[in-house]
C-alpha positions as CSV (number, residue, x, y, z in Angstrom):
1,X,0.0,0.0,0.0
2,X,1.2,3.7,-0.8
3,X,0.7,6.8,1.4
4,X,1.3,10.0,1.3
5,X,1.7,11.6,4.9
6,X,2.1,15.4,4.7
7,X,0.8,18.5,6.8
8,X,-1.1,21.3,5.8
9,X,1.2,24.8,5.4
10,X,-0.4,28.3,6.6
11,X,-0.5,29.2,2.6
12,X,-2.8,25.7,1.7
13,X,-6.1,25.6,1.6
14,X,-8.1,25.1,4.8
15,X,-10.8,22.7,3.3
16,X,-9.9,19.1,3.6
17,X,-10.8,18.5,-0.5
18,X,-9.2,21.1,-1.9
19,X,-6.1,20.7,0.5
20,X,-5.8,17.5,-1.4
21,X,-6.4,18.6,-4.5
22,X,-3.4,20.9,-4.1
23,X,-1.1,19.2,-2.6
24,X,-1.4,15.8,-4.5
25,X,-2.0,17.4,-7.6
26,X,-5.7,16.2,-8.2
27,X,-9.2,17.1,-9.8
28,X,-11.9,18.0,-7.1
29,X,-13.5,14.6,-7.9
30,X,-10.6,12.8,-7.3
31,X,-9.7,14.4,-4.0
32,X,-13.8,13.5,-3.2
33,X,-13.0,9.7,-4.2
34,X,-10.5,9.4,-2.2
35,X,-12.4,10.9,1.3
36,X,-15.5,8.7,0.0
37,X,-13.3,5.6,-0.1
38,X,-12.4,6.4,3.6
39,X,-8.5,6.8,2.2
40,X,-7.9,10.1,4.3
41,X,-7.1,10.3,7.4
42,X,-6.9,13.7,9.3
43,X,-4.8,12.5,12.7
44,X,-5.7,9.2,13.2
45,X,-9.6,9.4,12.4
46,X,-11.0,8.8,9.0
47,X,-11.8,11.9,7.4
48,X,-15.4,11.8,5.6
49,X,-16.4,15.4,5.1
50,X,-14.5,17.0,1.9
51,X,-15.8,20.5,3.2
52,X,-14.0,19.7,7.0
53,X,-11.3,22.9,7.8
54,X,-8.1,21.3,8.4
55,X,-5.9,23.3,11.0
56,X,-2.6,24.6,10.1
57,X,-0.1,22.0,11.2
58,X,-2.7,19.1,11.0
59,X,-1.0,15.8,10.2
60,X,-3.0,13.9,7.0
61,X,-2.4,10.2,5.6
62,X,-3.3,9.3,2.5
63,X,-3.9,6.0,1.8
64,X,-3.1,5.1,-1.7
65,X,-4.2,2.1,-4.3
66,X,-5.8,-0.4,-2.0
67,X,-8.9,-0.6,0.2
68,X,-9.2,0.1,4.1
69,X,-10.2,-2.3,6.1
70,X,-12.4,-0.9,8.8
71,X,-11.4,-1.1,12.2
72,X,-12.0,-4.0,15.0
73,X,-15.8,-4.0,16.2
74,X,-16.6,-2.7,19.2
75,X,-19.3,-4.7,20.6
76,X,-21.2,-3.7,23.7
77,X,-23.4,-6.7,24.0
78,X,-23.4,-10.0,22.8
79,X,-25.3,-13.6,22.6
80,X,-26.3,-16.0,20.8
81,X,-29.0,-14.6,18.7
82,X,-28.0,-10.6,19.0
83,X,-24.9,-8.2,19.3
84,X,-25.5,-4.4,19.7
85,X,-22.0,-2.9,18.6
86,X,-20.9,0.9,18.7
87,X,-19.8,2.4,15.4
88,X,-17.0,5.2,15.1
89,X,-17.9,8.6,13.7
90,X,-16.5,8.3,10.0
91,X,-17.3,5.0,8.6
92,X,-20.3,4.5,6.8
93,X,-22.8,1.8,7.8
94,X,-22.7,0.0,4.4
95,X,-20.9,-0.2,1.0
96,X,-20.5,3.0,-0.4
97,X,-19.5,3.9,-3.9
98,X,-15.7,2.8,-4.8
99,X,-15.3,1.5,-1.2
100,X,-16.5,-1.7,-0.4
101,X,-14.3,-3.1,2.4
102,X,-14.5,0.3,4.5
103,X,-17.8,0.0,6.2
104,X,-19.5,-1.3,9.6
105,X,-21.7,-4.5,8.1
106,X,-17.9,-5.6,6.2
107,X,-16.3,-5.4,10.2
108,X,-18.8,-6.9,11.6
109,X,-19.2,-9.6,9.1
110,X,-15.2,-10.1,9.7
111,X,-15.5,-9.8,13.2
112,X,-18.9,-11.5,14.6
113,X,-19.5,-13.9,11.8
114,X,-20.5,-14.2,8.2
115,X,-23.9,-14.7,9.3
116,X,-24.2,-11.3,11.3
117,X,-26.4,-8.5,10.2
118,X,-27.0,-4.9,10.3
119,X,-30.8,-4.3,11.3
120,X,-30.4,-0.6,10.9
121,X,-27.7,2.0,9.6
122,X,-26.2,5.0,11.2
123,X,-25.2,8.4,9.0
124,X,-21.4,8.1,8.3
125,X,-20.4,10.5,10.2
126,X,-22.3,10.1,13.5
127,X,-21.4,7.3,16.0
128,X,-23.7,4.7,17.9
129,X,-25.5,2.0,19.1
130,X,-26.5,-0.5,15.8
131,X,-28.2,-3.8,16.6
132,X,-26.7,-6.6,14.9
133,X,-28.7,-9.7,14.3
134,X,-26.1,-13.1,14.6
135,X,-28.2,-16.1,13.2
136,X,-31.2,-16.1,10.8
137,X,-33.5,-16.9,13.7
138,X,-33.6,-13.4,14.9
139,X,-33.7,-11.3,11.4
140,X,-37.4,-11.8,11.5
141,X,-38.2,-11.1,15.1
142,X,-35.6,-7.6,14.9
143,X,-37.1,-6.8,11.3
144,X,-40.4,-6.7,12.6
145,X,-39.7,-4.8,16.3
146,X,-37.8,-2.2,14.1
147,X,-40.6,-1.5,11.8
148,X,-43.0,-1.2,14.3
149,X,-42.2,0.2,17.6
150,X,-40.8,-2.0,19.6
151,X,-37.3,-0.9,19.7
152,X,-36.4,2.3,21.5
153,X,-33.5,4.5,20.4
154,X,-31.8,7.2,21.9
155,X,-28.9,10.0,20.8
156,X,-27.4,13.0,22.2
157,X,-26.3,15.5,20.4
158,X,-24.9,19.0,20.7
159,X,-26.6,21.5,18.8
160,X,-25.8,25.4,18.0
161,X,-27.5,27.8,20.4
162,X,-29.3,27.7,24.0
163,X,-32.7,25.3,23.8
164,X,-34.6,24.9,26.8
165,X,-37.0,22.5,28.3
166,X,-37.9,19.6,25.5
167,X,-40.3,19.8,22.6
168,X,-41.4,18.3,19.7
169,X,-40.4,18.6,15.7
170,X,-42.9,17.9,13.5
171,X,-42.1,18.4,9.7
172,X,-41.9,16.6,6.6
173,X,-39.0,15.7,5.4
174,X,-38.1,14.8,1.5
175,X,-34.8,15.3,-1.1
176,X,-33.4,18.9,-1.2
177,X,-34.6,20.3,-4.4
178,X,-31.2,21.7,-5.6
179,X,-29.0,19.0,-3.5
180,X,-29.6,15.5,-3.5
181,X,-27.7,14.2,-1.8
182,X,-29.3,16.0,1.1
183,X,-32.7,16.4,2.6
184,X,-34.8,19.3,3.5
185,X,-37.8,20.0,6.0
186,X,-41.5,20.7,4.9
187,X,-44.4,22.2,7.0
188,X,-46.2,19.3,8.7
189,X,-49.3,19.5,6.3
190,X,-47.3,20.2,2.8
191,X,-47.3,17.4,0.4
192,X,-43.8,17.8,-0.3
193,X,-41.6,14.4,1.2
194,X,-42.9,12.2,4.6
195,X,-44.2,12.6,8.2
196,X,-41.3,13.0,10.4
197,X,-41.3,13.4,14.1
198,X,-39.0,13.9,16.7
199,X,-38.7,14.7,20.4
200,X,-36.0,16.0,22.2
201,X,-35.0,17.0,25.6
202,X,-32.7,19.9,26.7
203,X,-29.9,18.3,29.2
204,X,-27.6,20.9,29.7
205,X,-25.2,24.1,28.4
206,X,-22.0,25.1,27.1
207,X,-19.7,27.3,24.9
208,X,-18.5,26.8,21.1
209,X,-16.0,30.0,20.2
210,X,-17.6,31.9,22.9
211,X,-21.1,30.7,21.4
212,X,-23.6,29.3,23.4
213,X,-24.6,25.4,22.3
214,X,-26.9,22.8,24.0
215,X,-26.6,18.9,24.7
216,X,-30.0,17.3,23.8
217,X,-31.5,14.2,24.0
218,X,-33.4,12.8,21.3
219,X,-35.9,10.1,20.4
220,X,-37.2,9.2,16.7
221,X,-40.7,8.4,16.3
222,X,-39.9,7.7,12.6
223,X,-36.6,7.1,11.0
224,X,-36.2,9.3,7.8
225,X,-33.0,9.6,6.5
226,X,-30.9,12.2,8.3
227,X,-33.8,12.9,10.4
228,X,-32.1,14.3,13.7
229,X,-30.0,16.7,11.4
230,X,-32.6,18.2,9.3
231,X,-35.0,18.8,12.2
232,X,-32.7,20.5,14.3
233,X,-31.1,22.6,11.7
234,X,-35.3,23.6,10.8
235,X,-35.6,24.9,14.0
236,X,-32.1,27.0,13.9
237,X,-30.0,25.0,15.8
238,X,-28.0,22.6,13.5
239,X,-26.0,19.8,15.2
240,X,-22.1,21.0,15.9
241,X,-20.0,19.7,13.2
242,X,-23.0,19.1,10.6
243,X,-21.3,22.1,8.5
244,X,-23.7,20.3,5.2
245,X,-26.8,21.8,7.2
246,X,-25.3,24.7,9.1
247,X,-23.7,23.7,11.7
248,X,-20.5,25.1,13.3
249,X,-18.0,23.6,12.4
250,X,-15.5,21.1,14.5
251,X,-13.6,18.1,14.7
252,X,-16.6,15.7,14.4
253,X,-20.5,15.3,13.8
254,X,-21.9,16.1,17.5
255,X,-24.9,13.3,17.5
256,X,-24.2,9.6,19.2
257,X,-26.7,6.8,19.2
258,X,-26.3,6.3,23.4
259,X,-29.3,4.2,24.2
260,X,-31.3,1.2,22.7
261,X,-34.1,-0.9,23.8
262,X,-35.4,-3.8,22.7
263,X,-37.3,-7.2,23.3
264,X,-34.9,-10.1,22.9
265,X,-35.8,-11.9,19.5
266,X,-35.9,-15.3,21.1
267,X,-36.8,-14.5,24.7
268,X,-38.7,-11.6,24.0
269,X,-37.3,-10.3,27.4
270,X,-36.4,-6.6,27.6
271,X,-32.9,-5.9,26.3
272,X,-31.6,-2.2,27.1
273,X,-27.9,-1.1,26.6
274,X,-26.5,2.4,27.0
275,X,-22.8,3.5,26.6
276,X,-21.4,7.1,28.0
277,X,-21.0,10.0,25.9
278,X,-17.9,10.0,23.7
279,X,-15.4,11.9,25.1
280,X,-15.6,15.0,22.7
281,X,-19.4,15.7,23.3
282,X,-18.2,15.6,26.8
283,X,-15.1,18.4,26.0
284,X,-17.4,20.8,24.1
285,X,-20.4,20.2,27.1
286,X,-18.7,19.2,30.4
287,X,-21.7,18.3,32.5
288,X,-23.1,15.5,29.8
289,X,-23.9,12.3,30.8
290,X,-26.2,9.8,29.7
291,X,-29.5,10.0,30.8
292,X,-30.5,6.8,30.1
293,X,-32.3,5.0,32.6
């Protein structure tokens, strides 16, 4: 495998795509392929947002001409039937396009068994609780908790602003007319995209460049595609680090997956797993914990 390790100068560009299309001489699709493919690294974390501002002095690898394996599952719980594992910020649930090795299902395919199964996916760049079904007995029991509502999620996240007390979002959400690779909120009753609604609680305050932001909990009623993001951002607080819909930007995408619930798909016993806040939501909001309970 070839790398390139280099640093970025004070007279480079400060985005993380066109730092690499400067440096290593390529076209702004090429630069893109290579963040896509999960081939940059910005430290020693994957780098997935081409738009991310790289600090003067940042150390970047670039992985050259071969795949990237993703890195050892982390697995919270485990038995026979079920696994509920804790993916990084960075690596995309599934294949993506010109990376198939660098993904969470491909890890824990490697790591927990051929057999194993994502029953849900994560955005790339947030981090989280996924349940993971291990034999084919319990696809059908997890397929049908997650479509109805059965299993209980949780997230934190740290949003832009001061929020108080908790609330609901109710707005439709559908593909961003001039971006689609995006989505965009609609009023409740337009007929533009789906019914979307989630509730979220205010846990507590901090500072962001001398700007005040909140940690919030969060619960999905539905699950639409970068649901969290896009109803947060409606409301004029975007999540920390989700520059794509306004957010400020920083290191990482402030929203973890803390908290899941669920009825064992052979027991059909109650199953609830929590893990603590990562350690840079707690940085940015010092009195976050997990409220789990």
């Amino acid at each position: 495998m070839k790398k390139r390790v280099f640093r970025r100068w004070g007279d480079d560009p400060a985005s993380l795509r066109d730092l690499l299309a400067a440096r290593l001489a390529l076209s702004q699709e090429a630069a893109g392929e290579l963040i896509d493919r999960g081939s940059v690294l910005v430290g020693s974390a994957p780098a997935s947002d081409p738009h991310q501002a790289i600090a003067v002095g940042a150390k970047l690898t670039v992985l050259l001409g071969a795949s990237v394996e993703p890195p050892p599952t982390v697995v919270v719980h485990r038995d026979q039937d079920v696994a509920i594992v804790d993916k990084p910020p960075g690596l995309p649930s599934q294949e993506e396009p010109g990376q198939r090795s660098y993904c969470l299902a491909v890890g824990v395919a490697r790591d927990l068994g051929d057999g194993a199964r994502l029953m849900h996916r994560l955005d790339k760049d947030a981090s989280g609780l996924v349940v993971v079904a291990l034999r084919k007995s319990a696809y059908g029991p997890l397929q049908r908790a997650m479509a109805g509502t059965a299993i209980e999620r949780r997230y934190l996240a740290v949003a832009r602003g001061s929020l108080s007390g908790d609330g609901a979002i109710k707005k439709r959400i559908g593909r961003h007319p001039r971006d689609q690779r995006l989505r965009a909120a609609f009023p409740e009753y337009a007929t533009a995209g789906e019914p979307a609604v989630t509730r979220y609680r205010t846990l507590t305050h901090g500072t962001l460049h001398h700007e005040p932001i909140t940690a919030v909990e969060l619960q999905l009623e539905t699950g639409r595609t970068h649901q969290i993001r896009v109803h947060l951002s409606s409301i004029e607080h975007p999540i920390v680090g989700d520059v794509a819909y306004g957010g400020p930007a920083f290191d990482r995408l402030c929203l973890h997956a803390y908290a899941v619930a669920l009825p064992h798909p052979r027991t059909g016993k109650p199953l609830r797993v929590s893990v603590p806040p990562p350690d840079e939501l707690v940085r940015l909001v010092p009195g976050l914990t997990s409220p789990f309970t």
